[in-house]
GULUMPA-961028 format. One record per residue: x, y, z of N, C-alpha, C, CB in turn; residue in three letters. Coordinates in steps of 0.1 Angstrom, whole numbers, plus 5000, padded with zeros to 4 digits. Atoms other than C-alpha are relative to their C-alpha. Glycine has a CB too. Example, Ala and Ser with C-alpha at 12.3 -4.5 7.8 and 13.67 -1.06 7.14 Angstrom:
500949885000512349555078500950125000499050005012Ala
499149895000513749895071499250115008500450054986Ser
//
This chain:
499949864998474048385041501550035003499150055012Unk
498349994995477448545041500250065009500950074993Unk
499549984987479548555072500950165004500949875003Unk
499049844991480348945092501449945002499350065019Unk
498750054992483748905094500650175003501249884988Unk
499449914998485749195112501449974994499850045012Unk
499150005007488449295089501250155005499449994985Unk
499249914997491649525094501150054987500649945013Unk
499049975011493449725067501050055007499650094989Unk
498849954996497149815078500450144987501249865000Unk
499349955010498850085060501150105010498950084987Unk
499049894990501750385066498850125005501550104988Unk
500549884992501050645091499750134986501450055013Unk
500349925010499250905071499050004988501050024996Unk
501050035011497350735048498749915003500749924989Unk
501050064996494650595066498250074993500350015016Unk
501349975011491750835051500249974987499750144999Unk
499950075013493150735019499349844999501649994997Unk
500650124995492350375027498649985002500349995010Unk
501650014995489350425042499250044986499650125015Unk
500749985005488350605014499649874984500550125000Unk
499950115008489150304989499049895008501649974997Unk
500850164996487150045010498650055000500449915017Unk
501549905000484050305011499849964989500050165001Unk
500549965013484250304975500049814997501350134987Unk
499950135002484549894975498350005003501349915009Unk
501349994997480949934990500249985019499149864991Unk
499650044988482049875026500050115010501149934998Unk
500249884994480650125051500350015014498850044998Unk
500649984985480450025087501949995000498549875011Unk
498749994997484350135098500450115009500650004989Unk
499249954990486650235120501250094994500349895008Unk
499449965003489350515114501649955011499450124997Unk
499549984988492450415138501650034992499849865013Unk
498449985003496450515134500649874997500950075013Unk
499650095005497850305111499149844992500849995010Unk
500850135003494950075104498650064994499749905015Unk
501549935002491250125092499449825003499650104980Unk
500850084996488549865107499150004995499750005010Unk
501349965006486249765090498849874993500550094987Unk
500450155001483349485084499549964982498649995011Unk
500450105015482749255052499849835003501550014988Unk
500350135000482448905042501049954993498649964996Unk
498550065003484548655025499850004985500449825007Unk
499849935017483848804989501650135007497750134991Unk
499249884996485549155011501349944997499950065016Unk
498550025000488648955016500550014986500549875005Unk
499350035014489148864977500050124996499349904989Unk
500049905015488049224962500750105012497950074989Unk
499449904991490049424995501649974992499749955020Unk
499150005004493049254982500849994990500249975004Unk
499849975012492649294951500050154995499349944994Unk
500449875001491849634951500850085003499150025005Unk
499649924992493149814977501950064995499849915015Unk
498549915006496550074962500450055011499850144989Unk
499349924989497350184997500049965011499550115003Unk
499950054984496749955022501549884998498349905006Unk
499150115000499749725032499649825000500750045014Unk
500650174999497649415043498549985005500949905013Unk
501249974998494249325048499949835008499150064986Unk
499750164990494149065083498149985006501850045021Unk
501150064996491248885097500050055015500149854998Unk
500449964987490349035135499949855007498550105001Unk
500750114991490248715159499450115013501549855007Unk
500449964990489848945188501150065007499349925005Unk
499349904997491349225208499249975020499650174987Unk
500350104984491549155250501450105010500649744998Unk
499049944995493749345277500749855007499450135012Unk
499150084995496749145286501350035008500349944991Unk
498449974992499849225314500649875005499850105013Unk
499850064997500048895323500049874989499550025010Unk
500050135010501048535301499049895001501249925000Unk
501050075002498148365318499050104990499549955015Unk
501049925003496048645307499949994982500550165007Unk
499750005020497448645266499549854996502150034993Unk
500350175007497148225267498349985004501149855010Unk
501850014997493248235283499450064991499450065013Unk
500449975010492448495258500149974987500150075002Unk
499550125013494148325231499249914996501149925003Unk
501150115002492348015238498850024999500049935008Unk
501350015004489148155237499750094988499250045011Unk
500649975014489048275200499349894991501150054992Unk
500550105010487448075173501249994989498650054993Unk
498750035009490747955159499449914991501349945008Unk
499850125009488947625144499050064987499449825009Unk
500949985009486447825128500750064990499050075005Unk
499049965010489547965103500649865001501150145004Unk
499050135001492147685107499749865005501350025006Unk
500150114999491647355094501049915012500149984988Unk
498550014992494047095112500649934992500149945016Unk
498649995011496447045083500650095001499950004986Unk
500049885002496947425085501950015006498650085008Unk
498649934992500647575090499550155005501750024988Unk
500749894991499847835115501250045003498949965012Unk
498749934993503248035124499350095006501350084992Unk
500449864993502948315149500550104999499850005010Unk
498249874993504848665148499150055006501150164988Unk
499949944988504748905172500550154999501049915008Unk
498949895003505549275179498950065016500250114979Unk
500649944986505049475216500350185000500849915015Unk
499949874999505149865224499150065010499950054988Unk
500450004990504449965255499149955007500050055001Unk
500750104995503249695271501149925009499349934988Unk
499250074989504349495302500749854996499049985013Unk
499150145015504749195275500550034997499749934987Unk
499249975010507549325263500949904994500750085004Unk
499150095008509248975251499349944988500549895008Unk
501050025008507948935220499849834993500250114991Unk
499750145002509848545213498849955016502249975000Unk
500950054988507648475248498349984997500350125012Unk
501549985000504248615237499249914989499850154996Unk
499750065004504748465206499849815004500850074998Unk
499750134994505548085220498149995008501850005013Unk
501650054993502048145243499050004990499450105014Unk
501149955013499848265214499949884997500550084987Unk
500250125009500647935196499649945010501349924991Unk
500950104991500347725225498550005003500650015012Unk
501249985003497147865233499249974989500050105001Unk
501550055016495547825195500549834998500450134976Unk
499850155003497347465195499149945011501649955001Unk
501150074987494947395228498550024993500250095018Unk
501350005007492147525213499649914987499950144996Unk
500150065011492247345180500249845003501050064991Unk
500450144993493146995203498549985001500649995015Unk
501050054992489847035217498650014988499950115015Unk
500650005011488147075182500149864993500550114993Unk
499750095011489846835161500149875010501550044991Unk
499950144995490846575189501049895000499349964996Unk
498750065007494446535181500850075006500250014984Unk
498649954991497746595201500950074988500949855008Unk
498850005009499746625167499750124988500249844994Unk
500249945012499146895138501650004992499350145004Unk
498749975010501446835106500450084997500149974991Unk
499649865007501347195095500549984988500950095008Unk
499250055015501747035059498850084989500149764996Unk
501449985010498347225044500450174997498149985011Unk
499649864997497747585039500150135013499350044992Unk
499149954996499447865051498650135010501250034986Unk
500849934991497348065081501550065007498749905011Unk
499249894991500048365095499550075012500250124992Unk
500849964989498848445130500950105005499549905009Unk
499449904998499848775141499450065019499650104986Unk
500349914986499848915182500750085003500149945011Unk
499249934999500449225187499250085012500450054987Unk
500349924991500149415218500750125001500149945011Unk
500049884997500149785225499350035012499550064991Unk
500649964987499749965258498749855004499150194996Unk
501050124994498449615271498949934994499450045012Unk
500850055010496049555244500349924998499750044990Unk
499450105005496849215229498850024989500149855010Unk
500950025015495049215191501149894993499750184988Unk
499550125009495148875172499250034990499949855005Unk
500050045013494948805139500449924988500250054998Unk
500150095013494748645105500550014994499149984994Unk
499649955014497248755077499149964989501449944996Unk
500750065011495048745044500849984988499050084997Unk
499149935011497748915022501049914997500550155004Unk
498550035004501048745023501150104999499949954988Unk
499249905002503748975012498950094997501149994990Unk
500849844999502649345015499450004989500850145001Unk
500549975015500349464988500950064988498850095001Unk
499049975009502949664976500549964986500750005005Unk
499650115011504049394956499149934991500649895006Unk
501550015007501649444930501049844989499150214988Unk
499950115007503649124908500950094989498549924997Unk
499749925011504949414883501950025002499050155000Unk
498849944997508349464897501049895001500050085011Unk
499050124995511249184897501350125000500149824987Unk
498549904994514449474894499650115007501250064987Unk
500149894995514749754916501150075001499549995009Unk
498749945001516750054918500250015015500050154992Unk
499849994983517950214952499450085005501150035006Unk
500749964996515750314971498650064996500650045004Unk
501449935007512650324952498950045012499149874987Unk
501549934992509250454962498849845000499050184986Unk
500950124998506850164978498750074987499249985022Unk
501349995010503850104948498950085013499349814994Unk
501349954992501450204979500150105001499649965013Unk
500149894997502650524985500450074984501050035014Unk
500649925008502950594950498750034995500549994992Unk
501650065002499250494945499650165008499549815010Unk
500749884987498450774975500750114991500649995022Unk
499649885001500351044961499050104984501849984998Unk
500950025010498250984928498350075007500249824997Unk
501849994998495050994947499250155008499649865011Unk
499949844991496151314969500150084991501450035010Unk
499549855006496551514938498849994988502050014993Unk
501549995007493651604914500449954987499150165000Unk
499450035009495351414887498149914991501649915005Unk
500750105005492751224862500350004984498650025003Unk
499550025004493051094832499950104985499849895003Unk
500249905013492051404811501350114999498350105002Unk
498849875001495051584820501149924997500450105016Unk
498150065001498951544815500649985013501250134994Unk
499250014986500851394844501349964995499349895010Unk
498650045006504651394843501350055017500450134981Unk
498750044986507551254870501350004999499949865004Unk
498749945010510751444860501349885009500450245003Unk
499150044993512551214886499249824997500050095017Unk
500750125003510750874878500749865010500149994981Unk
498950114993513350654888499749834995499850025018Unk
500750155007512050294882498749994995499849885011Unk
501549995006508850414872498950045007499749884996Unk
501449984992506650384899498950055000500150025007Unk
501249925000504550684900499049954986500450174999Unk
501349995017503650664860499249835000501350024978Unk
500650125003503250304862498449995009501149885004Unk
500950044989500850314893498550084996500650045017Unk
501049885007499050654874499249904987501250174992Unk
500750105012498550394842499249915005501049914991Unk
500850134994496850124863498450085008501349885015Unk
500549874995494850444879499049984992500750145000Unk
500749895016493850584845499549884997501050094985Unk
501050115009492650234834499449915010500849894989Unk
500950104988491250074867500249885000498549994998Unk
499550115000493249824869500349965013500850004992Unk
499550044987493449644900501149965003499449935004Unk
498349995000496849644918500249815003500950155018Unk
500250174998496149284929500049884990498949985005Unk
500250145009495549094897501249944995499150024987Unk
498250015004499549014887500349895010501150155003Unk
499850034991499648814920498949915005500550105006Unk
500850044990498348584946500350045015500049864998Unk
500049964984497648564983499549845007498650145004Unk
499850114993497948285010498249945001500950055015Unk
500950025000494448325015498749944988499950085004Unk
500150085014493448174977499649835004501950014990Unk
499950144995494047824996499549985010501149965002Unk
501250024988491547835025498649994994499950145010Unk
501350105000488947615028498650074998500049935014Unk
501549944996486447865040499750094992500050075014Unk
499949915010487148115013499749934988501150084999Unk
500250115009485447924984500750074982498049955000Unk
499049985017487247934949499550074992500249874991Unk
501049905009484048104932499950125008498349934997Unk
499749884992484648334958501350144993500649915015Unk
498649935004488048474943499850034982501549865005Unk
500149975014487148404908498950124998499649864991Unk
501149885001484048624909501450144999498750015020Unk
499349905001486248864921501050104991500549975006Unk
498749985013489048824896499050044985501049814997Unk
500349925011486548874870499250124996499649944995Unk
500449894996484849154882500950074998499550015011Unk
499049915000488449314880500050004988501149985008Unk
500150015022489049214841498650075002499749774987Unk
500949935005485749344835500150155002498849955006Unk
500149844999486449714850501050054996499750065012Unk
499249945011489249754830500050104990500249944994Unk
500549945009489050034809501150054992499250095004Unk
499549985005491550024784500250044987500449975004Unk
500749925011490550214759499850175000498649935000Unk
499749835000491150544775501450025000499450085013Unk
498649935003493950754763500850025012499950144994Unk
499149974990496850834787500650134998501049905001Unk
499349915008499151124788501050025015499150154993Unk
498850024992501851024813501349964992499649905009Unk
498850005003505451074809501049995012500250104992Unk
499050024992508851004830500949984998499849925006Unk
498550005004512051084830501050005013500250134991Unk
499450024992514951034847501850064995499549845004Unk
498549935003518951154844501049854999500650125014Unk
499350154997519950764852499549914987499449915015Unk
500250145011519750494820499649865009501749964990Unk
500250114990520050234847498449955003500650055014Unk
501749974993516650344862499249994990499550155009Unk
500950045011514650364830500249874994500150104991Unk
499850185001515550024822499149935005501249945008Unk
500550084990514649914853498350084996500850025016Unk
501049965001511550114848499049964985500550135003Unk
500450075011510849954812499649875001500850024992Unk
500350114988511149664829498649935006500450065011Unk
501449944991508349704849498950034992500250125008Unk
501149945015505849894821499949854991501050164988Unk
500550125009506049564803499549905007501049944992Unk
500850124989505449324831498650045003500850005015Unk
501249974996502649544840499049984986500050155007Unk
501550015017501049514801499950155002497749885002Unk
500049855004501549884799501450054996499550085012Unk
498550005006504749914775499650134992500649844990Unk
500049925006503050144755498550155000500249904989Unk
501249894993500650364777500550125002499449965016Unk
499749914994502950584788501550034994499949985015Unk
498950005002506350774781501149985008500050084995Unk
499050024995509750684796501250034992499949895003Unk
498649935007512750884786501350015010499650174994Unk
498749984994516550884799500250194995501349854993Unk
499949855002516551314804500350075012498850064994Unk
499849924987518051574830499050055001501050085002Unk
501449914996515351764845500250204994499950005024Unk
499849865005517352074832499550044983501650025002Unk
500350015012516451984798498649924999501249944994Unk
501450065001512751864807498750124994499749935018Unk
500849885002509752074788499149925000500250104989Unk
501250055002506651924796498750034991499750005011Unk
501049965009503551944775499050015000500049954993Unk
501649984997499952034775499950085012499149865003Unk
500349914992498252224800499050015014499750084990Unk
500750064986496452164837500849895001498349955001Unk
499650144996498951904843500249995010500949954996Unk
499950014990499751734873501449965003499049935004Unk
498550074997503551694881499949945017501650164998Unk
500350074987503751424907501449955002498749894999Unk
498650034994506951364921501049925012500250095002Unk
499050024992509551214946501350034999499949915004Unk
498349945005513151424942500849925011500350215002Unk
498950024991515951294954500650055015500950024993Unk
500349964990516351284990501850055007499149885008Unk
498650024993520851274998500049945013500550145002Unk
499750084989522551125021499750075018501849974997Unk
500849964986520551145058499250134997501050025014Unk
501349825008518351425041500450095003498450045004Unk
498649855000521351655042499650044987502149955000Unk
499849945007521251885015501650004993499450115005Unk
498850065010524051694993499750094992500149834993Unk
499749895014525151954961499349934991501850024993Unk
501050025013523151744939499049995002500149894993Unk
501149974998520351734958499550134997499949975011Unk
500849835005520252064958499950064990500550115004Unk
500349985015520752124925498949944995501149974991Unk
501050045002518051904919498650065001500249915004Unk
500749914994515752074938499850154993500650015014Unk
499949855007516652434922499449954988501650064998Unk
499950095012516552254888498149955002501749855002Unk
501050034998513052144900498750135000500149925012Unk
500149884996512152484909500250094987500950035010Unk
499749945013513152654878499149914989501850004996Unk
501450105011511052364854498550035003500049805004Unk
501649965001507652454871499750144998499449985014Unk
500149894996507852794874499650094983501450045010Unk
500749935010506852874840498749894991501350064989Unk
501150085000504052624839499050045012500549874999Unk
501149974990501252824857498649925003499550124997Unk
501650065000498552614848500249855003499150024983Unk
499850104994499752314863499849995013501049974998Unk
499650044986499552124897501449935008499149925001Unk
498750094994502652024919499849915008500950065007Unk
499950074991502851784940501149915003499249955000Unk
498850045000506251694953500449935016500950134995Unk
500050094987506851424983502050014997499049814998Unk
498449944995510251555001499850005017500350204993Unk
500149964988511851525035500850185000500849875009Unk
499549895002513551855027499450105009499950034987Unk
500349834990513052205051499750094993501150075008Unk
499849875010514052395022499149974986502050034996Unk
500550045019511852284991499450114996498849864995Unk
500049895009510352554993500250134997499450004996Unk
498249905004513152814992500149994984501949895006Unk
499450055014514252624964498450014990500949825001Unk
500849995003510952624949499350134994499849965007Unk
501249834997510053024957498950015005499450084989Unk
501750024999506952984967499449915013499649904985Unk
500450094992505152844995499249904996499750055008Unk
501150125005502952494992498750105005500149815009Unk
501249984993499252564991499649955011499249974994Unk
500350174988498752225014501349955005499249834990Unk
499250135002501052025030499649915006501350015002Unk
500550094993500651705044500849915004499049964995Unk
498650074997502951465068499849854992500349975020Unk
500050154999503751145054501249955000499349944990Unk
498550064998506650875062499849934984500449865017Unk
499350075012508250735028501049875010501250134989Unk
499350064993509450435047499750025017501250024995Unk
499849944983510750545084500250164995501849935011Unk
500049875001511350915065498950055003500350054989Unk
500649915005509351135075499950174991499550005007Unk
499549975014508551345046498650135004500049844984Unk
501449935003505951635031499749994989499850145003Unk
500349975011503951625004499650125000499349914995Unk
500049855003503951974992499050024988501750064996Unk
500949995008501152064972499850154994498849965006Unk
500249865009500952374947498949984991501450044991Unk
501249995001497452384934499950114988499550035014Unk
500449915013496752534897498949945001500750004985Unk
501650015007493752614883499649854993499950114986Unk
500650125004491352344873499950024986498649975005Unk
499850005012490952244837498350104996500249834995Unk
501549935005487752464818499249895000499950074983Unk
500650095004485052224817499749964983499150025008Unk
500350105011484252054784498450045000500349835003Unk
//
């Protein structure tokens, strides 16, 4: 019978109903909503198809258990009493990080150092051995206390999800895949309409909209640490993996486009569209936005404009912005959706957002600004 395991999705502030809503739709009901995370139970298929799946979460860790701690006997007793051996073999490299916020632990190289000690005592009294080589696979153990909480954990992920495997150049300062994934999912885009990203930059949005439009899981390009655990069996992952090939649907039309004023960036953004096996899904053009005329009709312009230096309103920002402003404004039958830390977008704009909604781009925080056209006629 397969094993309850409590699982934890990370992501940025702001996108946690997003999240949640992606692990709902994985089949996965009994959950928790909290800031910055979503809780939530599965088994050790969940781990393979969460991190394969999931477009918005950062990481998807294993729960050992959550315990109040102000004191270092208090973090190493609770420590020791998890079921560390029931995860890690004893070949296992087991590092620990660390991170505190208000909490009387505030040293986090200290909390850290007890953590391990603690799961290295516990796993003596299992295995029966003073010595672990840490020559096997790779178990990331994470303690992190808040307001005196101490929550341990399991990394499943490895590097962030983000890193769907599609990207080896980048420009400056691109847009994380996760949060272009969410901006996608925040806007009533699908694949019967036109979507177009006058600011594109390396690609991101259209590429993340192509993998969208064909159900392509952001995970399959890549592995995860967790691949090499014992307890996670190998038909465990492959299932998974072919469950993903199978819901592929590439065979539906696209009608995404992206442009940009930089050659550099479309490069880099061609780049990318071929690594992903989508070279010829979508359009990618080197074009100023002053000379952008989009095409068709209910479309969804999905965006991130250029932000300037400390999200000052630099002359080219702003011209950008205007210039952004002037391109929609005779396209009524479109949707906007433009992710800006800006005050003034929409000034520049005319118009007020229907919606807005906070989210950080990084440490920015930002708005996605939502302008809301009519729906398409039905069919």
């Amino acid at each position: 019978m397969p094993q309850k395991i409590e699982l934890i999705a990370t992501c940025p502030m702001g996108l946690e109903a997003i999240v949640a809503r992606e692990i709902r739709d994985l089949g996965y009901e009994e959950m928790t909503v909290e800031n910055g995370r979503v809780r939530f139970f599965g088994d050790e298929l969940a781990i393979c198809r969460t991190n394969l799946w999931l477009r918005t979460a950062d990481r998807v860790l294993v729960l050992m258990g959550q315990f109040k701690a102000t004191t270092f006997d208090e973090l190493f007793e609770g420590t020791k009493a998890l079921a560390w051996p029931d995860w890690i073999p004893n070949d296992a490299e087991f590092p620990v990080e660390g991170r505190s916020h208000k909490s009387q632990l505030s040293s986090v190289p200290a909390c850290q150092g007890i953590a391990k000690k603690a799961v290295v005592e516990k796993l003596k009294q299992r295995y029966g051995t003073e010595w672990f080589p840490e020559n096997g696979a790779r178990y990331v153990i994470e303690v992190a206390l808040l307001n005196d909480i101490a929550t341990l954990t399991i990394d499943t992920t490895g590097p962030s999800l983000h890193k769907r495997g599609y990207r080896k150049l980048v420009t400056e300062a691109p847009l994380k895949e996760t949060m272009a994934a969410a901006l996608i999912l925040l806007s009533r885009w699908n694949v019967d309409r036109p979507l177009y990203d006058p600011f594109c930059g390396s690609g991101t949005i259209p590429i993340e909209a192509a993998m969208i439009g064909w159900n392509i899981a952001p995970g399959l390009r890549r592995s995860f640490p967790s691949e090499a655990w014992g307890n996670i069996p190998r038909k465990l992952w492959d299932k998974a993996r072919d469950e993903a090939f199978d819901a592929v649907k590439d065979n539906v039309p696209l009608h995404i486009v992206g442009s940009d004023i930089d050659p550099a960036a479309i490069e880099v953004a061609e780049a990318a569209a071929k690594a992903a096996g989508l070279t010829k899904q979508f359009q990618l053009k080197v074009e100023p936005i002053a000379k952008a005329r989009p095409r068709g009709d209910y479309g969804c312009l999905i965006t991130n404009p250029p932000y300037g230096e400390r999200l000052g309103e630099a002359p080219d920002v702003e011209l950008a912005l205007r210039e952004l402003g002037a391109l929609t404004r005779p396209m009524p039958s479109w949707s906007l959706f433009i992710l800006s830390p800006s005050t003034q977008l929409e000034h520049y704009m005319n118009r007020r957002a229907d919606k807005k909604r906070k989210l950080f781009n990084g440490r920015i925080e930002c708005n996605l600004f939502q302008y809301l056209g009519p729906l398409p006629p039905r069919r």
